[in-house]
C-alpha atoms as an extended CHARMM CRD file, in Angstrom:
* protein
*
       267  EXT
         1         1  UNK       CA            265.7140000000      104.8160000000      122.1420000000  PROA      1               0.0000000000
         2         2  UNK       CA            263.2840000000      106.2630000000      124.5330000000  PROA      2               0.0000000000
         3         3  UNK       CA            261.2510000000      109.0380000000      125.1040000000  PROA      3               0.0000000000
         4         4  UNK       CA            261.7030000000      111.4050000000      121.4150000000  PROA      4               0.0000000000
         5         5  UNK       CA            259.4490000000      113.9570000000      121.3480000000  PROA      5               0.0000000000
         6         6  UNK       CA            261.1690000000      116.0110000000      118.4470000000  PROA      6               0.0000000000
         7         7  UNK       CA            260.6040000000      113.9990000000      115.6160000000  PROA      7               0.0000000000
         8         8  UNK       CA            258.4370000000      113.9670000000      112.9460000000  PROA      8               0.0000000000
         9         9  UNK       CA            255.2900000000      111.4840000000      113.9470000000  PROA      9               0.0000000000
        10        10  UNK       CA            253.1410000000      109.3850000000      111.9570000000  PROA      10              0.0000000000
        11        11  UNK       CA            250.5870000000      107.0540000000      113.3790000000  PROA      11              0.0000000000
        12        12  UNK       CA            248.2400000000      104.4350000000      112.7800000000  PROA      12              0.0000000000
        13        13  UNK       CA            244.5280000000      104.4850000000      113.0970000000  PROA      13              0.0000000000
        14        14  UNK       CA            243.8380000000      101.9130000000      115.1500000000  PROA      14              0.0000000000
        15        15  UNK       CA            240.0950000000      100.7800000000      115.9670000000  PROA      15              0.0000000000
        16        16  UNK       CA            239.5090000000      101.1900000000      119.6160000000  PROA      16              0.0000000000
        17        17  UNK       CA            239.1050000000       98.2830000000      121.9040000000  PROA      17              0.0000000000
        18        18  UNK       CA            238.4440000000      100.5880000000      124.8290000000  PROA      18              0.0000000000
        19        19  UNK       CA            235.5630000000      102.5560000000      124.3280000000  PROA      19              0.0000000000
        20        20  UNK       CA            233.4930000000      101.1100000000      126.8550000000  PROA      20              0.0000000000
        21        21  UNK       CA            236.0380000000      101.6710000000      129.4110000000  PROA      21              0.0000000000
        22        22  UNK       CA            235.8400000000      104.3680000000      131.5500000000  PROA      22              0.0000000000
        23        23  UNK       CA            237.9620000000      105.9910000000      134.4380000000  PROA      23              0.0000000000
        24        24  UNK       CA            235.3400000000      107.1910000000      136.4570000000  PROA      24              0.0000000000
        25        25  UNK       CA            236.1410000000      106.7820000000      140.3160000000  PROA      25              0.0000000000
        26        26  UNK       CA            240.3300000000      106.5110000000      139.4260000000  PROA      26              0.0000000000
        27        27  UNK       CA            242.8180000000      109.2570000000      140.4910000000  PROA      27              0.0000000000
        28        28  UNK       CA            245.9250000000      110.3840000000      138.2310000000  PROA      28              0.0000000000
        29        29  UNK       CA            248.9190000000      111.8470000000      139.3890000000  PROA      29              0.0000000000
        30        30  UNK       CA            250.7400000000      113.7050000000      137.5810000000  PROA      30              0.0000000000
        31        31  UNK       CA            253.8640000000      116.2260000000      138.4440000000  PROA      31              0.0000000000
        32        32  UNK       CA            252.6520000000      119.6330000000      137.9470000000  PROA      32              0.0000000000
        33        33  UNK       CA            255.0380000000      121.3900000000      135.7620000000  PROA      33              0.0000000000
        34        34  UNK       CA            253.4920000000      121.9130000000      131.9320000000  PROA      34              0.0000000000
        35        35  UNK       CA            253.9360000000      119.0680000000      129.5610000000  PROA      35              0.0000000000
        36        36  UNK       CA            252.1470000000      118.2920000000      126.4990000000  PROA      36              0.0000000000
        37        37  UNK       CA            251.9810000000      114.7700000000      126.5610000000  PROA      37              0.0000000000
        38        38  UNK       CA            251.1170000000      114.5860000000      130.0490000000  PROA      38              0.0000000000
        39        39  UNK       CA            248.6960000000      117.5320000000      129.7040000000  PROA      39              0.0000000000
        40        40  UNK       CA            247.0620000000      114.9650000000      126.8640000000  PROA      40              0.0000000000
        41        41  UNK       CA            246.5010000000      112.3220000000      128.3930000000  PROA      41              0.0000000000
        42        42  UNK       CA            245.2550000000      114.3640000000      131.7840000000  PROA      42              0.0000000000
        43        43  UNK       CA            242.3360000000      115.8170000000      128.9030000000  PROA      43              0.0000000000
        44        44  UNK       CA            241.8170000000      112.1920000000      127.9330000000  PROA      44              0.0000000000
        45        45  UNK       CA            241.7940000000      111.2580000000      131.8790000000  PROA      45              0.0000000000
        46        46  UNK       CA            239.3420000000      113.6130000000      132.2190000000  PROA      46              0.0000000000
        47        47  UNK       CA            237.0240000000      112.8600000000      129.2890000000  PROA      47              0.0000000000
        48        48  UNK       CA            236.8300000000      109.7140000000      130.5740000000  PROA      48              0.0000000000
        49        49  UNK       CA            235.2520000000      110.2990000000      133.9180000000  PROA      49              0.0000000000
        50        50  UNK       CA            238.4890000000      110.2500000000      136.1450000000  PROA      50              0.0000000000
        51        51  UNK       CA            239.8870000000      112.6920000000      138.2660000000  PROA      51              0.0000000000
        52        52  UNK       CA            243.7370000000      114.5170000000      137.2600000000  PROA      52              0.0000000000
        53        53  UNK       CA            245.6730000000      115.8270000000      140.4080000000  PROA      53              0.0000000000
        54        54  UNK       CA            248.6700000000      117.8400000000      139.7850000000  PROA      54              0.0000000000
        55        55  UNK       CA            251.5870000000      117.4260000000      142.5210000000  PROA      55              0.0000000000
        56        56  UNK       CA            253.9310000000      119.7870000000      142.9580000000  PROA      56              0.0000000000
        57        57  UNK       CA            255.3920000000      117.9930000000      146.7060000000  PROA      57              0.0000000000
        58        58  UNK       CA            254.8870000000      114.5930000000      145.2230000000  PROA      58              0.0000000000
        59        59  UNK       CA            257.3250000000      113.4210000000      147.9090000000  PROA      59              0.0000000000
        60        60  UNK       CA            254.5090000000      114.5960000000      150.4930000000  PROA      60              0.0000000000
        61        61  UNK       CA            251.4760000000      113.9240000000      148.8050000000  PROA      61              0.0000000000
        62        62  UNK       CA            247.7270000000      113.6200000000      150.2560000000  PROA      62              0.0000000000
        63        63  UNK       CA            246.3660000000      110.5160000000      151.9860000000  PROA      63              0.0000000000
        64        64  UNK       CA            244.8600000000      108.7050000000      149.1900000000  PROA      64              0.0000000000
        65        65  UNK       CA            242.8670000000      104.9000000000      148.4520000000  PROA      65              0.0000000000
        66        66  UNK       CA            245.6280000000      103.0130000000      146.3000000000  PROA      66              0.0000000000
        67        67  UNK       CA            243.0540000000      101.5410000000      144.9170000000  PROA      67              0.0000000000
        68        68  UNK       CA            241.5990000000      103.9710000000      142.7540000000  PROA      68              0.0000000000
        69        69  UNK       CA            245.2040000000      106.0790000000      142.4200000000  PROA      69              0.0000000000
        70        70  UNK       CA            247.2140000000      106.0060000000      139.2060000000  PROA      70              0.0000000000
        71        71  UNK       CA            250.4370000000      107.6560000000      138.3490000000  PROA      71              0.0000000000
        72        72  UNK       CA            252.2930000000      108.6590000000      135.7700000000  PROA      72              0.0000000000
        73        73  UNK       CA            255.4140000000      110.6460000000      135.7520000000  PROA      73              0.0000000000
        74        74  UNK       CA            258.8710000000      110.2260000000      135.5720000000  PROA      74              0.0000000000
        75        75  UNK       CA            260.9590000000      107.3710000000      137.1550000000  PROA      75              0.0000000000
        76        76  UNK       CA            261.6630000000      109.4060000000      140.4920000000  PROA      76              0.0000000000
        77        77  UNK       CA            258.0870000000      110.4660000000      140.4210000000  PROA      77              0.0000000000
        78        78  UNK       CA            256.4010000000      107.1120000000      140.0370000000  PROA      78              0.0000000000
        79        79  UNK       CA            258.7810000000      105.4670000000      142.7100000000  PROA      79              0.0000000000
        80        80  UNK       CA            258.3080000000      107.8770000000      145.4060000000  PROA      80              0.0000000000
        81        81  UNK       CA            254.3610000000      108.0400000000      144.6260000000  PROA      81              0.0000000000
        82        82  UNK       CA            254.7940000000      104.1220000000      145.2680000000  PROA      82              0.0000000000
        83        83  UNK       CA            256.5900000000      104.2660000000      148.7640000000  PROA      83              0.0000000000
        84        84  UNK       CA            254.3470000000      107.0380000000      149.8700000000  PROA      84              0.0000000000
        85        85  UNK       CA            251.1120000000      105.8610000000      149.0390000000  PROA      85              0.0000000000
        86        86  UNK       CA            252.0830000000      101.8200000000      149.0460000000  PROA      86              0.0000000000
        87        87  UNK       CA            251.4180000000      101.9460000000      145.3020000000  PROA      87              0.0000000000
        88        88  UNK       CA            252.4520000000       98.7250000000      142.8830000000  PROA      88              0.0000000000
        89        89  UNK       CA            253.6510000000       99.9730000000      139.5480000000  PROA      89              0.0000000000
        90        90  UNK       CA            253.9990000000       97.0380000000      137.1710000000  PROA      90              0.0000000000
        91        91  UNK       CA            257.5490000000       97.6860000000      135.3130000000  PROA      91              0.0000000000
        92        92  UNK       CA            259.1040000000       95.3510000000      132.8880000000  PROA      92              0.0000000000
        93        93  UNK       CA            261.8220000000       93.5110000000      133.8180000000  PROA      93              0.0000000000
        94        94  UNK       CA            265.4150000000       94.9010000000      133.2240000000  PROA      94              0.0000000000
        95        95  UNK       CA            265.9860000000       91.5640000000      131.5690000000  PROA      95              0.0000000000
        96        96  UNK       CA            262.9960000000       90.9930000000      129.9280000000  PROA      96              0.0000000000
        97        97  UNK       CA            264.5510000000       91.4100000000      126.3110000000  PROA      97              0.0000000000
        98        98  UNK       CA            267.2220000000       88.1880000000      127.0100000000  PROA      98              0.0000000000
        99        99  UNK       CA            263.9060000000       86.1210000000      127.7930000000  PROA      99              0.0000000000
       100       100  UNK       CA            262.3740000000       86.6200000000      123.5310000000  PROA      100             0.0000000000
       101       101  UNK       CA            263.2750000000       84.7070000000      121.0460000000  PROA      101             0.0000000000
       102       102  UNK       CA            265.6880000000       85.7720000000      117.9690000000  PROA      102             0.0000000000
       103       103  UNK       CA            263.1140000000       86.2630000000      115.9470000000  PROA      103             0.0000000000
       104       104  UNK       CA            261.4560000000       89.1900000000      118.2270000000  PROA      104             0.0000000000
       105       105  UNK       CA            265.2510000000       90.8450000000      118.6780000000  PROA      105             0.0000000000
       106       106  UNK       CA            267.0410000000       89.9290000000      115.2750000000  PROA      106             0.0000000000
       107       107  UNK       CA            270.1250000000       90.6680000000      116.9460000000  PROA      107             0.0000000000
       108       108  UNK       CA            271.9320000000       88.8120000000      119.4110000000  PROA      108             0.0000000000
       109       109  UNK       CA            272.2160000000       90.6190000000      123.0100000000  PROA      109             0.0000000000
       110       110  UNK       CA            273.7580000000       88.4810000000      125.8900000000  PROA      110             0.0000000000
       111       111  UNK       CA            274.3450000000       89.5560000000      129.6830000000  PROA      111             0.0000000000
       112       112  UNK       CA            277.7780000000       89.4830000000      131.1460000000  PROA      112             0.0000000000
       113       113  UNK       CA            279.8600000000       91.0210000000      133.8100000000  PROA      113             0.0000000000
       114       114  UNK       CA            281.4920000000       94.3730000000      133.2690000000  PROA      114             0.0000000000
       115       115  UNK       CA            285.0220000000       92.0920000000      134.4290000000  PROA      115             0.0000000000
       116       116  UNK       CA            284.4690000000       90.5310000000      130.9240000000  PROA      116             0.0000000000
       117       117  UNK       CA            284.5490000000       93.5300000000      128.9840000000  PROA      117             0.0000000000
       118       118  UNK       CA            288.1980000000       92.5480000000      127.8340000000  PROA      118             0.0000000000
       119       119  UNK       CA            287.8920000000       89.7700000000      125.9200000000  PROA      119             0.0000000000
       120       120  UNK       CA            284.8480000000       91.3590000000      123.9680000000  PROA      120             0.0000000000
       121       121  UNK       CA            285.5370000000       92.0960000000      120.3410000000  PROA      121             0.0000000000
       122       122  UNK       CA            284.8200000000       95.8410000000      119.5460000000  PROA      122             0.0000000000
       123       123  UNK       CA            282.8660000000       97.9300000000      118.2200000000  PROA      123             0.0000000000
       124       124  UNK       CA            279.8120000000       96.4810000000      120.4830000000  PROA      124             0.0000000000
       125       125  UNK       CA            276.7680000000       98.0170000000      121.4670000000  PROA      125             0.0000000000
       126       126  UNK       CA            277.1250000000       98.2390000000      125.5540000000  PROA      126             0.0000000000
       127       127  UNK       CA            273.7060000000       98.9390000000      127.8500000000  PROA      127             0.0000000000
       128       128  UNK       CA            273.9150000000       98.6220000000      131.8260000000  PROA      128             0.0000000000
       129       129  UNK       CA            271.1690000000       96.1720000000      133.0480000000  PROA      129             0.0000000000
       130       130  UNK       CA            270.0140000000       98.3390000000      135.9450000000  PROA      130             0.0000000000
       131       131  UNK       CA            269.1330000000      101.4150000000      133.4510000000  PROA      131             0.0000000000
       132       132  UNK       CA            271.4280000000      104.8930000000      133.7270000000  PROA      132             0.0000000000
       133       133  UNK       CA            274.4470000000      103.3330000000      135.3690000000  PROA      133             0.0000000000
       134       134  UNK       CA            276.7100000000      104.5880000000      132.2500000000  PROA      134             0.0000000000
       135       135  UNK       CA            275.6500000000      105.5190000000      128.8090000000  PROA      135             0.0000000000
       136       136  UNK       CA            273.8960000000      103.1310000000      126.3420000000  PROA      136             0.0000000000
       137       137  UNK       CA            276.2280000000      103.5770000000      123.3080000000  PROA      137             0.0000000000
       138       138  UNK       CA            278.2740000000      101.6570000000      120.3640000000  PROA      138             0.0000000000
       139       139  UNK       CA            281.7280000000      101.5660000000      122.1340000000  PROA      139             0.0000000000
       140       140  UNK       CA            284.5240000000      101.4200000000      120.3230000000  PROA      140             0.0000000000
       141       141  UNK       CA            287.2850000000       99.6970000000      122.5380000000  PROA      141             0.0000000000
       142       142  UNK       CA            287.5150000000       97.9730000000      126.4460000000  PROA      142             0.0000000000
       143       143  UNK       CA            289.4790000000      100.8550000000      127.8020000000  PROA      143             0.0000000000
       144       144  UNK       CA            286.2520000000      103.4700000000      126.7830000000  PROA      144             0.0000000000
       145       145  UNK       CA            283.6700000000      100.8580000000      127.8460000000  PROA      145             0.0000000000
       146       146  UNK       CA            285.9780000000      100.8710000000      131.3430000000  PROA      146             0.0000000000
       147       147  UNK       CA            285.7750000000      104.7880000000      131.5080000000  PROA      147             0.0000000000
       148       148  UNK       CA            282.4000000000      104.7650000000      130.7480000000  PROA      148             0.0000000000
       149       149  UNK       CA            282.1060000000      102.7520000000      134.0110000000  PROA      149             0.0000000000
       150       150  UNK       CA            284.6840000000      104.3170000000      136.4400000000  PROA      150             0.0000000000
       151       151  UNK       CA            283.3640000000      103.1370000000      139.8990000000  PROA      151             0.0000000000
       152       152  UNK       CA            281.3400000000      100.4860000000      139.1270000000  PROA      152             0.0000000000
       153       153  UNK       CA            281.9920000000       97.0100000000      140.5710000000  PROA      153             0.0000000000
       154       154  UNK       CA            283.5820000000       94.4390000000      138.1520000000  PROA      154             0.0000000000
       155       155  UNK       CA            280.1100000000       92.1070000000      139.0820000000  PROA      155             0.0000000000
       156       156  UNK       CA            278.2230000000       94.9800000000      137.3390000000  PROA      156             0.0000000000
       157       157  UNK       CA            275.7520000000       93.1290000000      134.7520000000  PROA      157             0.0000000000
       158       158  UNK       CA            275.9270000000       94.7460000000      131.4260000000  PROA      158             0.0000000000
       159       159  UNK       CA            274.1650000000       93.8580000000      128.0750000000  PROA      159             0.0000000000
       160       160  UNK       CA            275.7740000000       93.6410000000      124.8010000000  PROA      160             0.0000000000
       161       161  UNK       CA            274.6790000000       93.5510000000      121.6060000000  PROA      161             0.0000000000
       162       162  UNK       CA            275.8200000000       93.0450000000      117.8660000000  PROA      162             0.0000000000
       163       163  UNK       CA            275.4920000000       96.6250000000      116.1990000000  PROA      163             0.0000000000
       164       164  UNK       CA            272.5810000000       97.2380000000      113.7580000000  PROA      164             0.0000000000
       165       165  UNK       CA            271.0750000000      100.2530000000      112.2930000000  PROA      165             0.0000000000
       166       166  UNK       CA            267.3250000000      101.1290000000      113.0040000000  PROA      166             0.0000000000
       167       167  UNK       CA            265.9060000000      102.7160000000      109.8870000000  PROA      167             0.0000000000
       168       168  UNK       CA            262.8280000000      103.4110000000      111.8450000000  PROA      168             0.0000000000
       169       169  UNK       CA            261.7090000000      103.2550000000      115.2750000000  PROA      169             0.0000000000
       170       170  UNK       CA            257.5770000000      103.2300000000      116.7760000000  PROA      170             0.0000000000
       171       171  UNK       CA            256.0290000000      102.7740000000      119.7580000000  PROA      171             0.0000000000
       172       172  UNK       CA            253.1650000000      100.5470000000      120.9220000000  PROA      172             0.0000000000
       173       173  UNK       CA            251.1210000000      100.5170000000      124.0010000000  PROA      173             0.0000000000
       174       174  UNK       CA            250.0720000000       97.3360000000      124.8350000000  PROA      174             0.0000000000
       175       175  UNK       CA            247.2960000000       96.2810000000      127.6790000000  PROA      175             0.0000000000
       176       176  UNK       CA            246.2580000000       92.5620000000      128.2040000000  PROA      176             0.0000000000
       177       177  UNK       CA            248.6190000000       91.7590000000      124.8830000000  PROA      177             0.0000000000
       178       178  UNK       CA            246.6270000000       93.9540000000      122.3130000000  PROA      178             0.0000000000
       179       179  UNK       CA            248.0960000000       97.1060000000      120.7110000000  PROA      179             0.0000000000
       180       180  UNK       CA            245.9380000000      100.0800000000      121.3200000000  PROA      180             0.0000000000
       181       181  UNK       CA            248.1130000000      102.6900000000      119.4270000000  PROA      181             0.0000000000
       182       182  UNK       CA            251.2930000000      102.4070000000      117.6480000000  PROA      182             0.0000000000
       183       183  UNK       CA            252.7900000000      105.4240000000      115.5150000000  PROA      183             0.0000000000
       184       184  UNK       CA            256.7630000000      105.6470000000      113.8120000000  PROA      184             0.0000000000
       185       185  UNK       CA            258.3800000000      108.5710000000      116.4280000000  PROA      185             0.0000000000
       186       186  UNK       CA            262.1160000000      108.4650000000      114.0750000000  PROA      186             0.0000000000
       187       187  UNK       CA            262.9910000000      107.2690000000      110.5270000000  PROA      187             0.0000000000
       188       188  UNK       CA            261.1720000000      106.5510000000      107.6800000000  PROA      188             0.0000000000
       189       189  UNK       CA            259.1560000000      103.3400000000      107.6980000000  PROA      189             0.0000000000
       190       190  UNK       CA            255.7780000000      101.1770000000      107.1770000000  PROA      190             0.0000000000
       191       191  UNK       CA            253.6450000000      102.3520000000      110.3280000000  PROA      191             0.0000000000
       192       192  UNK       CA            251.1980000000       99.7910000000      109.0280000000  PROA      192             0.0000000000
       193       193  UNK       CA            253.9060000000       96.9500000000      109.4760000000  PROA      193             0.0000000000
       194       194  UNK       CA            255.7110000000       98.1770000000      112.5970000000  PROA      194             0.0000000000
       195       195  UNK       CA            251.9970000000       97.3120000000      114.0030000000  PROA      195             0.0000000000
       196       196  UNK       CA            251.7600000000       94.6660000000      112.8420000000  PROA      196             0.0000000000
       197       197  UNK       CA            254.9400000000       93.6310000000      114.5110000000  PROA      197             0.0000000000
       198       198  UNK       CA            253.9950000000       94.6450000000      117.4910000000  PROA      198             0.0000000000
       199       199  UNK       CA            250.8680000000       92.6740000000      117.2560000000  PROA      199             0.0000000000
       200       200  UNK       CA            253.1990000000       89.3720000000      116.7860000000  PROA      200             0.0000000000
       201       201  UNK       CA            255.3080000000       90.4570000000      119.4960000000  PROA      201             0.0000000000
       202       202  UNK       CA            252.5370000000       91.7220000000      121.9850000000  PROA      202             0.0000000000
       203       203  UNK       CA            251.3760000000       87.8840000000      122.3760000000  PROA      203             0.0000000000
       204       204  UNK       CA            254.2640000000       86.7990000000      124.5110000000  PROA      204             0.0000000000
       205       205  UNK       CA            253.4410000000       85.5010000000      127.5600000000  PROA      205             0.0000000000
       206       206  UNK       CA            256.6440000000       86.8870000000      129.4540000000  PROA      206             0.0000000000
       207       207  UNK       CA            255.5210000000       90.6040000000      129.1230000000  PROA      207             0.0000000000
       208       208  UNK       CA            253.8840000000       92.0460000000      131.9160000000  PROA      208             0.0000000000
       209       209  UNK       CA            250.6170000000       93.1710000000      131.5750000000  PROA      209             0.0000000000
       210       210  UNK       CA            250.9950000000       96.4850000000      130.0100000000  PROA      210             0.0000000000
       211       211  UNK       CA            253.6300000000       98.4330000000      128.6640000000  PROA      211             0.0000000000
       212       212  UNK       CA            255.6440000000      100.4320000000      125.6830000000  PROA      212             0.0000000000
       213       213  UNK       CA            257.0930000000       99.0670000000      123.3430000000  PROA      213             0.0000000000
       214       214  UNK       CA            259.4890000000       99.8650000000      121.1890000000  PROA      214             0.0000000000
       215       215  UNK       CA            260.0890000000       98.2490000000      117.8000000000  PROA      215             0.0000000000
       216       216  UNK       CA            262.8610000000       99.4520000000      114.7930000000  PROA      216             0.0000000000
       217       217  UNK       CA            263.2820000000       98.2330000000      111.1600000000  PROA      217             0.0000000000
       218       218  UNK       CA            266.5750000000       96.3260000000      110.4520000000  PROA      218             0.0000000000
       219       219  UNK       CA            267.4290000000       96.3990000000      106.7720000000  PROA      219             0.0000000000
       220       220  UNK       CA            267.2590000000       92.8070000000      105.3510000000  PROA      220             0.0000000000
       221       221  UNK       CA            265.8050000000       91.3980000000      109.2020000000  PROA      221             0.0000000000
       222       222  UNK       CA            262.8090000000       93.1470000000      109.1420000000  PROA      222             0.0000000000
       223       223  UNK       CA            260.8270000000       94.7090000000      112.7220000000  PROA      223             0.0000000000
       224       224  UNK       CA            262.4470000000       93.7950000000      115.8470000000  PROA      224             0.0000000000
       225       225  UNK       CA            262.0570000000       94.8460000000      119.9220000000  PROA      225             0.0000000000
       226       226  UNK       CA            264.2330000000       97.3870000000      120.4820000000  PROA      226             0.0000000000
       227       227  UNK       CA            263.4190000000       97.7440000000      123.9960000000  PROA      227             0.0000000000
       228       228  UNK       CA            260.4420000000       98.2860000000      126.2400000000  PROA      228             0.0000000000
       229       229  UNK       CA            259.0850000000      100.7640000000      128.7430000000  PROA      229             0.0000000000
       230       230  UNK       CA            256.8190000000      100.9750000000      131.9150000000  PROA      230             0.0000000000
       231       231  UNK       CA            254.0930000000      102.1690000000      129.9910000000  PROA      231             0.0000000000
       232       232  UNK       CA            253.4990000000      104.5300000000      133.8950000000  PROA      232             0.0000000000
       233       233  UNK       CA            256.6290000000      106.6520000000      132.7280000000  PROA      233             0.0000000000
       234       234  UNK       CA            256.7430000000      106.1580000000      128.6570000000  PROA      234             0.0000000000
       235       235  UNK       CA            256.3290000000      109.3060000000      126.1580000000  PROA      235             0.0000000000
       236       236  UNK       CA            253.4430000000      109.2930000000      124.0000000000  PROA      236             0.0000000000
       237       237  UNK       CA            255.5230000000      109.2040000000      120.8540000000  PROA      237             0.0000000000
       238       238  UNK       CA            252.6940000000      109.8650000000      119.1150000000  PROA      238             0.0000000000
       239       239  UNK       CA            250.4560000000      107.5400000000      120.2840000000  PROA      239             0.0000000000
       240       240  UNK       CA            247.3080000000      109.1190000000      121.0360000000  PROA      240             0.0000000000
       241       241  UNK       CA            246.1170000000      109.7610000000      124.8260000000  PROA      241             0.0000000000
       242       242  UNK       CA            242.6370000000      108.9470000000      124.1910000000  PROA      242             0.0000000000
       243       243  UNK       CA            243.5080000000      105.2890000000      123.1270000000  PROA      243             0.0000000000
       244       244  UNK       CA            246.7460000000      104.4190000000      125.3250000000  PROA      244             0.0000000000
       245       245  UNK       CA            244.8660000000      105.7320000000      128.3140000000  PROA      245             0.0000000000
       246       246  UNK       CA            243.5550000000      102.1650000000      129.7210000000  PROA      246             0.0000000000
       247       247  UNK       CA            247.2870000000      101.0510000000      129.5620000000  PROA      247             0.0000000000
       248       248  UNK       CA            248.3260000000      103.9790000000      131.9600000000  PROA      248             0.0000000000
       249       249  UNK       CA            245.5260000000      103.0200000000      134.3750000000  PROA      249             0.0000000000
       250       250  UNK       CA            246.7220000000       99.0940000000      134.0510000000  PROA      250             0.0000000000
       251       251  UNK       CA            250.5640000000      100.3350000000      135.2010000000  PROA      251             0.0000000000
       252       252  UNK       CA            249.7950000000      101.4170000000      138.9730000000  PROA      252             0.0000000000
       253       253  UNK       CA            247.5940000000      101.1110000000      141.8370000000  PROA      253             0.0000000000
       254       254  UNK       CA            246.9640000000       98.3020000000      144.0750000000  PROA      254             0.0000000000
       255       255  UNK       CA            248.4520000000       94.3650000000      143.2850000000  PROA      255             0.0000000000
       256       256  UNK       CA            245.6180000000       92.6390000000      142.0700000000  PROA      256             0.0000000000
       257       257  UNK       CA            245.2500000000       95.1330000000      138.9440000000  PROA      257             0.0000000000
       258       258  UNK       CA            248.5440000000       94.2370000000      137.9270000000  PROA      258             0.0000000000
       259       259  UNK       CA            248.2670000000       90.4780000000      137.5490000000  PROA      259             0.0000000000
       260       260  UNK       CA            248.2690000000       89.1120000000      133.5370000000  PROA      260             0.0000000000
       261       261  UNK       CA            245.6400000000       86.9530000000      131.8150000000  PROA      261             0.0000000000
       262       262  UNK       CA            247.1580000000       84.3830000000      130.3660000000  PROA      262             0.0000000000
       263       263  UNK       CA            247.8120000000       85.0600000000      126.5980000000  PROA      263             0.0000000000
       264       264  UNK       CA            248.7100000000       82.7820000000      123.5130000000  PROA      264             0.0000000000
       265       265  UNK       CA            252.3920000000       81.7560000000      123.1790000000  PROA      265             0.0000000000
       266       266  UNK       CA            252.2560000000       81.9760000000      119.1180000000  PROA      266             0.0000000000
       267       267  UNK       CA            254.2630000000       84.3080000000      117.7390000000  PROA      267             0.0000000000
């Protein structure tokens, strides 16, 4: 459910709340190999007043002043960026989804141990908690689930979930609990109401300050979080650089940048 850039987009034009912001004085890191998403939002960086460095050693990089660095990259990228250069990157829970309510999920998702896995009742939608440990996939009996997880401890926390069928998937990027871009990156939906979902949802207090998120449309359940993101390491999806920018220079850099307003509990 992540990072599609192969489908057909479709976004929404969103008014910007951003415009007075600017990245003058802030640093972005970026790996150097060509990419078109990152090579947007590097042009946005740019147009913005800020300053794009491409790293090619990014596991030896240049003394730099965390706090006016930013990263984004992939998940190796961003983490060794942060031990080198004593970076924070703010990164959404593994468990965040378990803390929203039914009504944000539709679907019910509960953590157990991967010793439970027998007593489930199959076909059941498996996930690791600690992301990559084994593939995130309907499984259709214990004894695949246990293949799937040859060599992992029997304390291993997994996530399972009832099986539904996302019509459509988009993405939001969301700063201070406002959506700055959301567009449909699979399926056929409403890109007008998968914002508006993600408006609703945005307003949680237990999200971190910025991030992606992802929301699908259940048939007869309506828009609910598939997952979310560190918005340092998401894909545009079709969200526009120019607009989600702000949110990549909320994910990283020193401590204090990373701490939340509060925000309305209302869904």
């Amino acid at each position: 459910m992540g990072n599609r850039n192969d489908a057909i987009i479709l976004a929404i034009p969103i008014i910007e709340p951003t415009s007075h912001m600017t990245a003058s004085s802030l640093i972005l890191l970026i790996p150097d190999k060509p990419d078109s998403e990152r090579d947007a939002l590097a042009n946005a960086w740019g147009h913005c007043g800020g300053t794009v460095m491409r790293l090619g050693r990014f596991w030896d990089p240049p003394a730099l002043d965390t706090n006016v660095v930013r990263v984004y990259g992939s998940t190796s990228f961003a983490l060794v960026l942060k031990e080198k250069l004593g970076l924070s990157l703010c990164t959404p829970a593994d468990d965040l989804i378990l803390h929203l309510p039914f009504e944000a999920v539709k679907r019910r998702i509960r953590a157990n141990r991967l010793v439970e896995a027998k007593r489930f009742q199959y076909p059941l939608f498996v996930k690791p908690l600690v992301p990559k440990l084994f593939e995130a996939q309907v499984y259709l009996s214990a004894d695949d689930l246990q293949r799937a997880c040859q060599g992992l401890g029997n304390a291993t926390t997994i996530l399972t979930s009832e099986i539904v069928t996302f019509l459509a998937e988009a993405r939001a990027f969301i700063l201070d609990g406002e959506v700055l871009d959301c567009a449909l990156y699979e399926g056929d939906g409403d890109v007008h109401a998968a914002h508006a979902a993600a408006v609703q949802f945005a307003r949680f207090p237990v999200l971190p300050r910025t991030l992606a998120l992802d929301v699908g449309f259940v048939e007869g359940r309506g828009w609910a979080v598939i997952e979310m993101n560190a918005a340092w390491g998401a894909g545009l999806n079709g969200c526009q650089a120019e607009r989600i920018w702000p949110c990549i220079a909320a994910a990283s850099g020193a401590a204090p940048a990373l701490v939340p307003p509060p925000r309305s509990t209302s869904l």
